[in-house]
C-alpha positions as CSV (number, residue, x, y, z in Angstrom):
1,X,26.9,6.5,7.0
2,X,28.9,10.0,6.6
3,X,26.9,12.9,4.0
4,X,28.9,12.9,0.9
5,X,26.0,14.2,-1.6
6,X,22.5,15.7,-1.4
7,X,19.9,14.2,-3.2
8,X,16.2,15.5,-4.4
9,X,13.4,14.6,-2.2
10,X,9.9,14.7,-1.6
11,X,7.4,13.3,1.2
12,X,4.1,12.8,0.0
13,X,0.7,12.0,1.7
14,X,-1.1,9.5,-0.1
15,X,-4.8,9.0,-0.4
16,X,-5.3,12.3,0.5
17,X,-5.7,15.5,-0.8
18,X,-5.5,17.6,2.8
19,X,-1.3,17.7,4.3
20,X,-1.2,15.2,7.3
21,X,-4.0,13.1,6.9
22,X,-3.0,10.8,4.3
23,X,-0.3,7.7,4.1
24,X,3.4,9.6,3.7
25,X,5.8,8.2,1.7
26,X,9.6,9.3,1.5
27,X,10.5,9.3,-2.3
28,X,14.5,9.6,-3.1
29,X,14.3,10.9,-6.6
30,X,17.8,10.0,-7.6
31,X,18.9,6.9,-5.8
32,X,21.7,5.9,-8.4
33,X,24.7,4.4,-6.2
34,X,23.0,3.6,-3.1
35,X,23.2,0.1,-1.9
36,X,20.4,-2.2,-0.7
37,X,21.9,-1.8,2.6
38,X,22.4,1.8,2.7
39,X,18.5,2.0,0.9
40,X,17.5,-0.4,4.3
41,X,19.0,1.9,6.8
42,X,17.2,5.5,5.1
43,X,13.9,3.0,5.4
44,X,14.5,2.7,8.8
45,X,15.6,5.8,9.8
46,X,12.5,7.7,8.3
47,X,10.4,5.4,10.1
48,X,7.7,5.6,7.9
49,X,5.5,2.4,6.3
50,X,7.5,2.9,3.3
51,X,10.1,5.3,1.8
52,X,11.3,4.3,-1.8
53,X,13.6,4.7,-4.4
54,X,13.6,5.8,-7.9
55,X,16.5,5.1,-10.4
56,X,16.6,5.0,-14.4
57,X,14.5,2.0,-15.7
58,X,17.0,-0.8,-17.6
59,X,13.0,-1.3,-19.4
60,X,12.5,0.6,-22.7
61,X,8.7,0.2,-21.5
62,X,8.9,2.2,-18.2
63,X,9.5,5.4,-17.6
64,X,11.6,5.1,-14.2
65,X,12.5,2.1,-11.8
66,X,11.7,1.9,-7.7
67,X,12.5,0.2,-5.2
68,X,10.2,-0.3,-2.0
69,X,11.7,-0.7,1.9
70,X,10.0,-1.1,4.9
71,X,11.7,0.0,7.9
72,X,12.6,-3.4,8.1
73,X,12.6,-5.0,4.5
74,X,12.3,-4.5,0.9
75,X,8.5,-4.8,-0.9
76,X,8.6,-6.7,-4.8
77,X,4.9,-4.4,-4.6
78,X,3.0,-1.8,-2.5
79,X,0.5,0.1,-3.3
80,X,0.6,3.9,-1.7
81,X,4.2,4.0,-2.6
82,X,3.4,3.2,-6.2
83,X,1.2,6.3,-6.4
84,X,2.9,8.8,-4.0
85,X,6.2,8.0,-6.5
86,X,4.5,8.7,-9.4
87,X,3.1,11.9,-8.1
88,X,6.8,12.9,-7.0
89,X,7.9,11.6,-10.3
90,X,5.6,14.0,-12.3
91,X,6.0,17.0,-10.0
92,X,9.5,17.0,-10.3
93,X,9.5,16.4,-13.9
94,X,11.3,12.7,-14.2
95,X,8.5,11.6,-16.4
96,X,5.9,13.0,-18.3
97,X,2.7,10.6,-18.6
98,X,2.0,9.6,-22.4
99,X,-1.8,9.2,-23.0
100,X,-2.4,10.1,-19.2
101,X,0.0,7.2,-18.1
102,X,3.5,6.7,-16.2
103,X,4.8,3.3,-16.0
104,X,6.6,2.0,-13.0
105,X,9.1,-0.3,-13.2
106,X,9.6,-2.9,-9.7
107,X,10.2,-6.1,-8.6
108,X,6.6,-7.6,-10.2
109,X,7.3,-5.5,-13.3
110,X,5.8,-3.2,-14.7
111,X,3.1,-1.5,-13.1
112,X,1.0,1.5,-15.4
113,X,-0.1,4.3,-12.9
114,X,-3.0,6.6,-14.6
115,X,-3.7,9.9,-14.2
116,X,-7.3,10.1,-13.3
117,X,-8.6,14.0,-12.7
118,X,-7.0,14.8,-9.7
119,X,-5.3,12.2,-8.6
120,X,-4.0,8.9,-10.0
121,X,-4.9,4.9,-10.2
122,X,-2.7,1.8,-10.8
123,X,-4.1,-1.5,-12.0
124,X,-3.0,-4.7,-9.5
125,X,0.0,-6.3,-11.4
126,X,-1.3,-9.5,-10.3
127,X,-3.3,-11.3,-7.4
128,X,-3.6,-14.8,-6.5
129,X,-5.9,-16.8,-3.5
130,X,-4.2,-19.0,-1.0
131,X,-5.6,-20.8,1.9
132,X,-4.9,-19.0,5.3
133,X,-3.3,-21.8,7.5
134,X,-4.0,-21.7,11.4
135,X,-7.7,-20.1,10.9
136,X,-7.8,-20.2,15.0
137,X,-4.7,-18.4,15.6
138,X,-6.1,-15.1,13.7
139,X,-9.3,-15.6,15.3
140,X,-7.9,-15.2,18.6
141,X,-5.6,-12.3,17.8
142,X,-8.8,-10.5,16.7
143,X,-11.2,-11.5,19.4
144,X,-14.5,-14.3,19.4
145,X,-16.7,-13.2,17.2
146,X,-15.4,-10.3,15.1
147,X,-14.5,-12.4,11.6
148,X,-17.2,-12.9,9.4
149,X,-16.4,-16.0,6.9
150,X,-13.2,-17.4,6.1
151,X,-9.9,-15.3,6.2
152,X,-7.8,-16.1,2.8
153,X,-3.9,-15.0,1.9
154,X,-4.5,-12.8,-1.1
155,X,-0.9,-12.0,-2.7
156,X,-0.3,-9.3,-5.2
157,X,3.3,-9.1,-4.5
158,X,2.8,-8.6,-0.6
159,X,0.9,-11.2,0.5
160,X,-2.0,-10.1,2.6
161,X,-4.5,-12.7,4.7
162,X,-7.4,-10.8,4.2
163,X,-10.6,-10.8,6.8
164,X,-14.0,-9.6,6.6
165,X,-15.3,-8.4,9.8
166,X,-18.8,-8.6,11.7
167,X,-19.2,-4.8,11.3
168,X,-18.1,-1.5,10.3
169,X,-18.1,-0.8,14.3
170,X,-16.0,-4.1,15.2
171,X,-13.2,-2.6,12.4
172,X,-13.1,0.7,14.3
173,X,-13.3,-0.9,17.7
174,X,-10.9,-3.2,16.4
175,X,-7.8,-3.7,19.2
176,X,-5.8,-7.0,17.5
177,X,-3.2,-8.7,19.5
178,X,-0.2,-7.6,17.8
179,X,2.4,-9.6,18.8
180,X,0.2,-12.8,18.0
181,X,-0.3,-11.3,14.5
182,X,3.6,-10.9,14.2
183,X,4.3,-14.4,14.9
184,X,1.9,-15.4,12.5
185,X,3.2,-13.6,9.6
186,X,7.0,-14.7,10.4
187,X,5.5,-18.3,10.4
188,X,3.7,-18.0,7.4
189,X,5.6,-15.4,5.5
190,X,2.4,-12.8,5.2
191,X,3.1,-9.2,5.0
192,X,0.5,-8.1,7.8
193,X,-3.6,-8.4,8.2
194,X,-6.1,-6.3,6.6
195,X,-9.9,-6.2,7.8
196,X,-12.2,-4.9,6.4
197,X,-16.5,-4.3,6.4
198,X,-19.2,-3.2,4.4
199,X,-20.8,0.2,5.8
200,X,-24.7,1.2,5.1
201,X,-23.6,3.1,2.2
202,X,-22.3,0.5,0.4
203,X,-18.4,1.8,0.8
204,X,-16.5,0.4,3.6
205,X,-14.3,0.9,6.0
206,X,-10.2,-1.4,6.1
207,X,-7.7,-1.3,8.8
208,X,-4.0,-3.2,8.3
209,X,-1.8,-4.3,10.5
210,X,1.7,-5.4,9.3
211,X,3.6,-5.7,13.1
212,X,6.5,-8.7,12.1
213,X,7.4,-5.5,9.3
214,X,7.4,-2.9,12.0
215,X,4.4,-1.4,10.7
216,X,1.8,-1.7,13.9
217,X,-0.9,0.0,11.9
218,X,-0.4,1.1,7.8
219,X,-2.6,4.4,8.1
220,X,-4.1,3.5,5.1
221,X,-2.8,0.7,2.5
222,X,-3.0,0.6,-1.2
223,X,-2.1,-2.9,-1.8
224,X,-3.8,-4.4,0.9
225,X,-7.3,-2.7,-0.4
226,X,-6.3,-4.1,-3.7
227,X,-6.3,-7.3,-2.1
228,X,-9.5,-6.4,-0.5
229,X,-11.2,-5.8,-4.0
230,X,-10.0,-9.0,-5.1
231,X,-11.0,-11.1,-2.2
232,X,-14.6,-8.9,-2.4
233,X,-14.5,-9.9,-6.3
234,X,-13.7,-14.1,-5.0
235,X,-17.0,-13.8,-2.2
236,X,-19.7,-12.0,-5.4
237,X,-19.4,-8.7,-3.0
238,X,-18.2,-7.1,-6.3
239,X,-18.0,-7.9,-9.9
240,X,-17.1,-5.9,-13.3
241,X,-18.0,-2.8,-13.4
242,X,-18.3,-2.0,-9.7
243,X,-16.5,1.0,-7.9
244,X,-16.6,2.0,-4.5
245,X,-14.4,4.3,-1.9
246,X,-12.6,2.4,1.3
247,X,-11.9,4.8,3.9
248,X,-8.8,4.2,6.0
249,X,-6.9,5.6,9.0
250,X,-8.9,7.5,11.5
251,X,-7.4,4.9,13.9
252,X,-4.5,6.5,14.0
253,X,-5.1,10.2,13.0
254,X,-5.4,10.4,8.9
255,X,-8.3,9.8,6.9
256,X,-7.6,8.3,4.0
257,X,-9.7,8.0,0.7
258,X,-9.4,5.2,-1.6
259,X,-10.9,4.6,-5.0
260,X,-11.4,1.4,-6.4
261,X,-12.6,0.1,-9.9
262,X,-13.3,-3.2,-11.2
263,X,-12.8,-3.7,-14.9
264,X,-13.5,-6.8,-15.7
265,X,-11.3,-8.7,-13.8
266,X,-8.7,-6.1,-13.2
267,X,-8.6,-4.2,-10.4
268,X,-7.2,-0.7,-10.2
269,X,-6.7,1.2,-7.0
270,X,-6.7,5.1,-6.8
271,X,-6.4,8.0,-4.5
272,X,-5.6,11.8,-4.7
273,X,-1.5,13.2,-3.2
274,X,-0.2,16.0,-2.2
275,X,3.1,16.7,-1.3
276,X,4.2,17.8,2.2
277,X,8.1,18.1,1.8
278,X,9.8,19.3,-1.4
279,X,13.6,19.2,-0.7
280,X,17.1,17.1,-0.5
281,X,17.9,14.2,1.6
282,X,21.7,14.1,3.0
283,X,23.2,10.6,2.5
């Protein structure tokens, strides 16, 4: 791939409101003419969990379209990129919210990010339970002992299997066999594992793992603490009107922040950004 154009850029931390301790995301502002391939190979090459893609909607009802890539695939959903785009989007001045509101448009549809004081919230486009298959398999990846009930697949777009742990101290201790984990989400099609535990506060603590995507550990993961809240809503750990803060990444150097809120049965995910890189990318 020779340079033939600059393009507008940003990196923003997610989750975060301190530079380098959040969940980066690579945000191309103006990805008209790129290819899904070409889209593919930037993913990879930034290396991050995610890096994404903005381009006019083809929706009146949205104010821009993305598209999300792994370094090794491309996401229908995900959660930090869904906020660290919309904070790019409004910075840079590709969308103005109407009534505190931006609406994403992606491969679930259309996704409405909020501004909420300093930082901004999406509602989960969807969710729905499944059955984890091969219940032994993720118990040995994780170790005898650390999984407290019965791990599901909760899929809002990426679908996570979803495990409460014995502890907030067995989640940081936490040392999951990876390549175990990656076979099972090639076999099963699952985007990765995300564990989670209830601290003496009453907020908890998530780690997730998404190894078969390249991802060894997401510093800290918007759609798979969406899946959290609604497995958490599924066991009576929450209901309407609850609201908590999941804290996410010290594992591997950040320390994310996120905010979630039950309305009813919608569940919206939030989190403060900050931008780390303002500039063009080369492609």
């Amino acid at each position: 791939m020779s340079i033939t154009t600059t393009r507008p850029f940003k990196q923003v931390d997610v989750f975060t409101v301190v530079a380098l301790k959040g969940n980066p995301v690579a945000v191309i502002l103006d990805a008209v003419g790129l290819s899904p391939d070409q889209m593919q190979a930037i993913a990879n090459w930034t290396n991050l969990s995610e890096t994404t893609f903005v381009t006019p909607a083809t929706d009146a009802a949205a104010d821009y379209a993305v598209r999300i890539f792994t370094p090794k695939s491309e996401l229908p959903f995900a959660g930090h990129p869904t906020l660290g785009t919309a904070h790019a989007v409004i910075e840079a001045g590709l969308a103005i919210p109407k009534d505190g509101k931006v609406v994403q448009q992606c491969a679930v549809g259309l996704v409405e990010v909020s501004v909420v004081g300093t930082g901004l919230s999406f509602r989960l486009p969807r969710y729905a339970y499944e059955e984890a298959p091969e219940q032994e398999k993720l118990a040995a990846a994780l170790g005898e002992g650390a999984i407290n009930g019965v791990p599901e697949i909760v899929n809002v777009g990426p679908r996570w299997v979803i495990a409460e742990l014995a502890s907030a101290g067995v989640v940081e201790q936490l040392q999951p066999d990876l390549p175990m984990l990656a076979d099972y989400d090639r076999t099963q099609a699952t985007t990765g594992l995300t564990v989670y535990a209830e601290k003496p506060d009453g907020d908890i603590i998530v780690r997730s793992f998404a190894p078969a995507d390249g991802i060894a550990e997401d510093p800290v993961c918007g759609s798979g603490n969406g899946a959290v809240a609604a497995f958490r809503m599924k066991a009576g750990q929450v209901s309407a009107g609850s609201s908590y803060t999941a804290s996410q990444g010290r594992q591997v150097g950040r320390d994310g922040h996120v905010r979630i809120r039950i309305e009813g049965d919608a569940v919206h995910v939030g989190g403060d950004c900050v931008t780390v890189v303002d500039g063009t990318f080369g492609i």
